[in-house]
N, C-alpha and C positions, 0 to 999 in steps of 0.2 A: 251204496244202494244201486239199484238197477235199473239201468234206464226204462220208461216207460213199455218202452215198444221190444226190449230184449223179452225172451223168455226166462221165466223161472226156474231155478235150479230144481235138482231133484229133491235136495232137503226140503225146498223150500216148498216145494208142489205136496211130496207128505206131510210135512208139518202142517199148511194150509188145511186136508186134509184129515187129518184127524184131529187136530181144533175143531173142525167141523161138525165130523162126526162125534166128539164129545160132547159139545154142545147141544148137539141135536138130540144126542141120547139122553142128556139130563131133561131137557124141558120133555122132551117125549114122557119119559118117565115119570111126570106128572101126572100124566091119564091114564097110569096103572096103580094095583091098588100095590102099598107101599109095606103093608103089613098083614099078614092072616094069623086068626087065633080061629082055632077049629074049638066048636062046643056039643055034645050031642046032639040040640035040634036045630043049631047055624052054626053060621060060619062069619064072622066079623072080619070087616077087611076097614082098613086102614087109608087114606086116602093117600096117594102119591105128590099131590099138592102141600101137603104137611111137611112132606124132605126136601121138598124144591126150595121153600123160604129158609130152611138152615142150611144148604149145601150150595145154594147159588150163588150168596158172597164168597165162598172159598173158592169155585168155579170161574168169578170174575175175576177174583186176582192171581191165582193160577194162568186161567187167559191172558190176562192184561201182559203178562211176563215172559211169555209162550211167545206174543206177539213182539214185544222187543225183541226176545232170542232170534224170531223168525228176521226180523226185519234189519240188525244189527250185523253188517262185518266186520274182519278186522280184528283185533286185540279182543276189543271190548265183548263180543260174542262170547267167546269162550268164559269169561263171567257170567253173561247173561244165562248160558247153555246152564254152568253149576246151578246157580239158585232155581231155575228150571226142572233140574234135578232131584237138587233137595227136597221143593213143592213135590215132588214124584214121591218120592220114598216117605216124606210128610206125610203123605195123602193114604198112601199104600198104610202104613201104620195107625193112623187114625182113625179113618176109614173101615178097617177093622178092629180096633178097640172099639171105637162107639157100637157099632154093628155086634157085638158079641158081648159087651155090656147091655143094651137095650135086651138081646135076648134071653142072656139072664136074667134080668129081674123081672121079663114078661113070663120065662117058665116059671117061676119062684114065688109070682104073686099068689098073697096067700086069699086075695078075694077071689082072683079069677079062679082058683083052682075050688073053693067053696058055691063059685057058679058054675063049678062043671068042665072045666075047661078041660081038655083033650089034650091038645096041640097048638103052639103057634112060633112061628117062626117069619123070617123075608119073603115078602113077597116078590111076583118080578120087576116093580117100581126101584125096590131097594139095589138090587142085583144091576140092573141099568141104570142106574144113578153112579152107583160104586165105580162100572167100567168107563160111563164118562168122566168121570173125575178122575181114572186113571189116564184116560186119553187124552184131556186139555194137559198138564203137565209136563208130556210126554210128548205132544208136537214141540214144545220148546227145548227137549232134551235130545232133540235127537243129534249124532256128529255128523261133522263137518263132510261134506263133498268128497273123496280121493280124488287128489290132485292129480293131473296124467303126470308121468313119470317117477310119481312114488312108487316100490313096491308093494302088492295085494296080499 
């Protein structure tokens, strides 16, 4: 760990960094609307508050993990880095199954489309959710430092 008063490495200043920025974009993406179903005479929007309560505990323990990675040298990082990782590629795939499941059955429903429906698909709630939840992950994944005198 690093002394108080040393400065942070560059891993560790992006990883800070887009832990951040993931973060910020999930809860952001609570006051956008999270879903639109277009109808001839409206337009239904979905509230971005509704993804925040199912996507926020994967987001904490994504971070939680991100944060060991960040914080951890030595041996032991390079563990922490993988399941880092895996939480990435997890999320990445999930993330878009749900996403693509929810959208099928919103075009498919047989009410909505008896009410008229048009159109519906992600809103930009969804879309800024999905990239902070790629972004907590992925400050924990990020490698290691180049050491001087390795070669580039």
């Amino acid at each position: 760990m690093a002394a108080s008063g040393a400065p942070l490495s560059r891993r560790r200043r992006v990883g800070v960094a887009l832990l951040g920025a993931g973060l910020l974009a999930i809860l952001t993406a609570a006051a956008l609307p999270a879903w639109r179903t277009v109808y001839p005479d409206r337009v239904a929007l979905r509230s971005g508050g509704e993804l925040l309560w199912v996507v926020l505990p994967w987001a904490l323990v994504c971070g939680l993990v991100a944060v060991v990675a960040l914080a951890r040298v030595g041996p032991s990082r390079g563990l922490w880095r993988e399941v880092s990782r895996g939480l990435l590629i997890s999320t990445v795939l999930a993330g878009a199954a749900a996403t693509a499941t929810w959208w099928l059955f919103s075009a498919t429903d047989a009410y909505a489309r008896e009410d008229g429906m048009v159109s519906t698909g992600p809103g930009p709630g969804t879309w800024l959710t999905l990239l902070g939840c790629l972004l907590v992950p992925l400050a924990g994944a990020l490698p290691d430092d180049p050491s001087p005198g390795r070669g580039s």
